[in-house]
C-alpha positions in Angstrom: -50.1 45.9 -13.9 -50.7 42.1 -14.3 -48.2 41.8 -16.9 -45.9 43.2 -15.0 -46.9 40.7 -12.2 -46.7 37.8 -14.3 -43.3 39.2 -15.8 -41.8 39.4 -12.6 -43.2 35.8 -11.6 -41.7 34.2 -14.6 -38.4 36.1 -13.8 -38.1 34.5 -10.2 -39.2 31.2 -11.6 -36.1 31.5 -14.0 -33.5 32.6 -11.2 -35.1 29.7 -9.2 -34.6 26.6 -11.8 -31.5 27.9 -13.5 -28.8 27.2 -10.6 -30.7 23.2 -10.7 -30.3 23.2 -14.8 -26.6 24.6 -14.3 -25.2 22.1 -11.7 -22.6 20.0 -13.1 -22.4 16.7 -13.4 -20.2 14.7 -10.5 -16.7 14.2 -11.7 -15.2 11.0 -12.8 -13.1 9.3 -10.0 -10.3 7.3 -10.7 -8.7 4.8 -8.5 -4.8 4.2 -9.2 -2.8 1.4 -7.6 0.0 -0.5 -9.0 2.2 -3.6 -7.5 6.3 -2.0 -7.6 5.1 0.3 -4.7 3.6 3.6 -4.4 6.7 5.7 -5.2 7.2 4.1 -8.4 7.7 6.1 -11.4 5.0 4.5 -13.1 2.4 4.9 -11.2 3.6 8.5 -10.6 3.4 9.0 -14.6 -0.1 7.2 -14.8 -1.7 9.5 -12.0 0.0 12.9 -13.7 -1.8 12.0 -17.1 -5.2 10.5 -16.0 -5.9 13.8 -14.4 -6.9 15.2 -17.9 -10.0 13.0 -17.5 -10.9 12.5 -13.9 -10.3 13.0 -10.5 -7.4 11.1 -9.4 -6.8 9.2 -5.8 -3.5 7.2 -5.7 -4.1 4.0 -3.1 -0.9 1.9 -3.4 1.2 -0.7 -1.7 3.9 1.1 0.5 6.6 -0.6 -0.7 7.2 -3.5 -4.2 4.9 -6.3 -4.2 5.4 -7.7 -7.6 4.7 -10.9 -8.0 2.2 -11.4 -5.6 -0.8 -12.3 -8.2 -4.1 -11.7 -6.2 -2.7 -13.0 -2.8 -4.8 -11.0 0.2 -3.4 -9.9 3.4 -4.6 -11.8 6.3 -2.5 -12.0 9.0 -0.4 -9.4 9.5 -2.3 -5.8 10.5 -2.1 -3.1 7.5 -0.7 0.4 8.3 -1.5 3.7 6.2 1.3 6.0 5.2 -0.1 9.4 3.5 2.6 11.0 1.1 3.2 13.6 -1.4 4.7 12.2 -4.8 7.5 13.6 -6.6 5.0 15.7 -8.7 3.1 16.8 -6.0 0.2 14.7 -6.0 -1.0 13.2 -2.7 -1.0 9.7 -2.2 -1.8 6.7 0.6 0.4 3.8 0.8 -0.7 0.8 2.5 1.2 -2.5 3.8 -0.7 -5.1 1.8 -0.8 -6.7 -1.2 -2.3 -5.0 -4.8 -5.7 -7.0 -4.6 -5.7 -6.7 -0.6 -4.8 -2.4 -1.1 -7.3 -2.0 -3.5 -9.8 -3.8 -1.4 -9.1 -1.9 1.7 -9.4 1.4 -0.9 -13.0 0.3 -2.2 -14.3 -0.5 1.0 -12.8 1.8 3.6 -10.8 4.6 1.9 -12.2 5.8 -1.5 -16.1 7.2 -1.0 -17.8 7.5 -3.4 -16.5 4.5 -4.7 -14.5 5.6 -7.9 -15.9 5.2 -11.7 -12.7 3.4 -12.9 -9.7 1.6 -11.2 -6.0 2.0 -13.5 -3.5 -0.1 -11.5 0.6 0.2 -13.2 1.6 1.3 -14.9 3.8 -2.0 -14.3 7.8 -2.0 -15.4 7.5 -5.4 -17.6 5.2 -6.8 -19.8 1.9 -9.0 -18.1 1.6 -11.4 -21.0 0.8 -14.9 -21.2 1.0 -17.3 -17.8 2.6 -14.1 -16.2 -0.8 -12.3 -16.0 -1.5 -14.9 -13.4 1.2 -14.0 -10.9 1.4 -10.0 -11.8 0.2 -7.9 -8.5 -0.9 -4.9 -11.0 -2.9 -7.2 -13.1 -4.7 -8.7 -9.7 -5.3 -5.2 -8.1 -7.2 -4.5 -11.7 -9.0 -8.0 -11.5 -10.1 -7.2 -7.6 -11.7 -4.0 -8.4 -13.7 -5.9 -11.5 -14.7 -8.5 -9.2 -16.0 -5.7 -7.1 -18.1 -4.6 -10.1 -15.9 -1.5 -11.2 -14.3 -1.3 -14.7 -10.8 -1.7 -14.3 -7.6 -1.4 -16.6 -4.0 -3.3 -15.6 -1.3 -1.3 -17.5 2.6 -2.6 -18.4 5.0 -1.7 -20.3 9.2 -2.7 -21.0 11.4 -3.6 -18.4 13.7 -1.4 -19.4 11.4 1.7 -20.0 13.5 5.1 -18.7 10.7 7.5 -20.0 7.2 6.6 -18.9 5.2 9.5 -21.5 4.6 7.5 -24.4 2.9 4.5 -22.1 1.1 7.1 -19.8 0.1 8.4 -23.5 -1.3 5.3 -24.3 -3.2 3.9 -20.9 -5.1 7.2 -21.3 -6.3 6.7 -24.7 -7.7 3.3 -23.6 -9.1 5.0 -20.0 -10.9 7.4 -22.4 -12.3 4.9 -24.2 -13.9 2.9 -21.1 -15.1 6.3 -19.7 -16.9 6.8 -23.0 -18.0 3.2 -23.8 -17.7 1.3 -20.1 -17.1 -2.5 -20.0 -19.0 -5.3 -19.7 -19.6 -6.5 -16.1 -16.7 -8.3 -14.1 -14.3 -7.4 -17.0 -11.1 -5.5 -17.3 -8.3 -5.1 -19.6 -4.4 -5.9 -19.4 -3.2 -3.3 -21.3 0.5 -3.9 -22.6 2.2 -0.8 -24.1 5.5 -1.8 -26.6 8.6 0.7 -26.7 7.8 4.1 -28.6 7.9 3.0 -32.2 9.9 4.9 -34.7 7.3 5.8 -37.0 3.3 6.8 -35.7 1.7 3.6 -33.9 -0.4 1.9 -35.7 -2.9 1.3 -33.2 -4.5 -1.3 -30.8 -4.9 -5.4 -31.0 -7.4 -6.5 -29.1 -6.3 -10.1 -28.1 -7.6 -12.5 -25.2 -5.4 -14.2 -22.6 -3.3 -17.0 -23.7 -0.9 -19.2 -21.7 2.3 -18.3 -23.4 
């Protein structure tokens, strides 16, 4: 009779700790922003893909602010418009700048605050003395300077299919959710036209002035 007793005990004991052992992990959040607007086919293309390895909220400007570096909104009041992109997926857009939306997104929208921040991805390259005066790459350098790893993402001016850059921005977001960054860093990420042959990879550069 006692081992039936202590059978039973263990039994409970196992129904009670297995649910705890089972719980899954939270999921990985994922900020996306950009600077040409929130209907933009980038960012549209970015969000679709980066679902394969988080959960994806879309915070944009409403409408283009390219150019606009890491300018904050100060004076003028900023309005919320929710939407539904052309594939479906729900988005916010906001009447501020990239650095300002992301901001507003981090502090007031966005709880928990998200594990990674993708802004783009941006039509035209963010090289050189440009970087300084792109809205994608400040919404990226906002949400590092708020302590989250962040990733700015461009590609050609003249892009018509946005795949093989959405391709690429995820390989790099899988590698920060794997590896992380180093504190109050991010990366501006510049995807080249498909190539004919297989790519050949990444280079890893640091910001220059041309």
């Amino acid at each position: 009779m006692r081992s039936v007793r202590v059978f039973l005990a263990l039994l409970v004991s196992a129904c009670l700790i297995t649910p705890a052992a089972a719980r899954q992990a939270p999921p990985y959040r994922i900020l996306i922003s950009n600077d040409d607007g929130v209907r933009a086919a980038g960012l549209a293309a970015l969000a679709q893909i980066l679902q394969a390895i988080g959960q994806v909220i879309v915070v944009a400007p409403a409408d283009n602010q390219s150019g606009k570096g890491h300018s904050i909104t100060i004076a003028e009041p900023i309005f919320r418009e929710d939407l539904t992109l052309p594939n479906g997926l729900k988005a916010i857009g906001l009447t501020a700048t990239p650095a300002s939306t992301v901001k507003v997104a981090l502090n007031n929208i966005v709880t928990p605050k998200p594990d990674l921040v993708v802004a783009g991805i941006n039509r035209g390259y963010n090289l050189g003395l440009s970087a300084y005066v792109s809205g994608t790459v400040g919404a990226a350098r906002e949400a590092a300077m708020a302590g989250i790893p962040a990733i700015a993402a461009s590609t050609a001016v003249d892009v018509n299919d946005w795949g093989f850059a959405a391709e690429e921005v995820l390989g790099v977001a899988r590698r920060v959710k794997q590896y992380g960054l180093p504190p109050q860093t991010f990366l501006n990420v510049n995807v080249p036209p498909p190539p004919s042959g297989d790519a050949k990879g990444y280079r890893v550069t640091t910001q220059a002035m041309t």
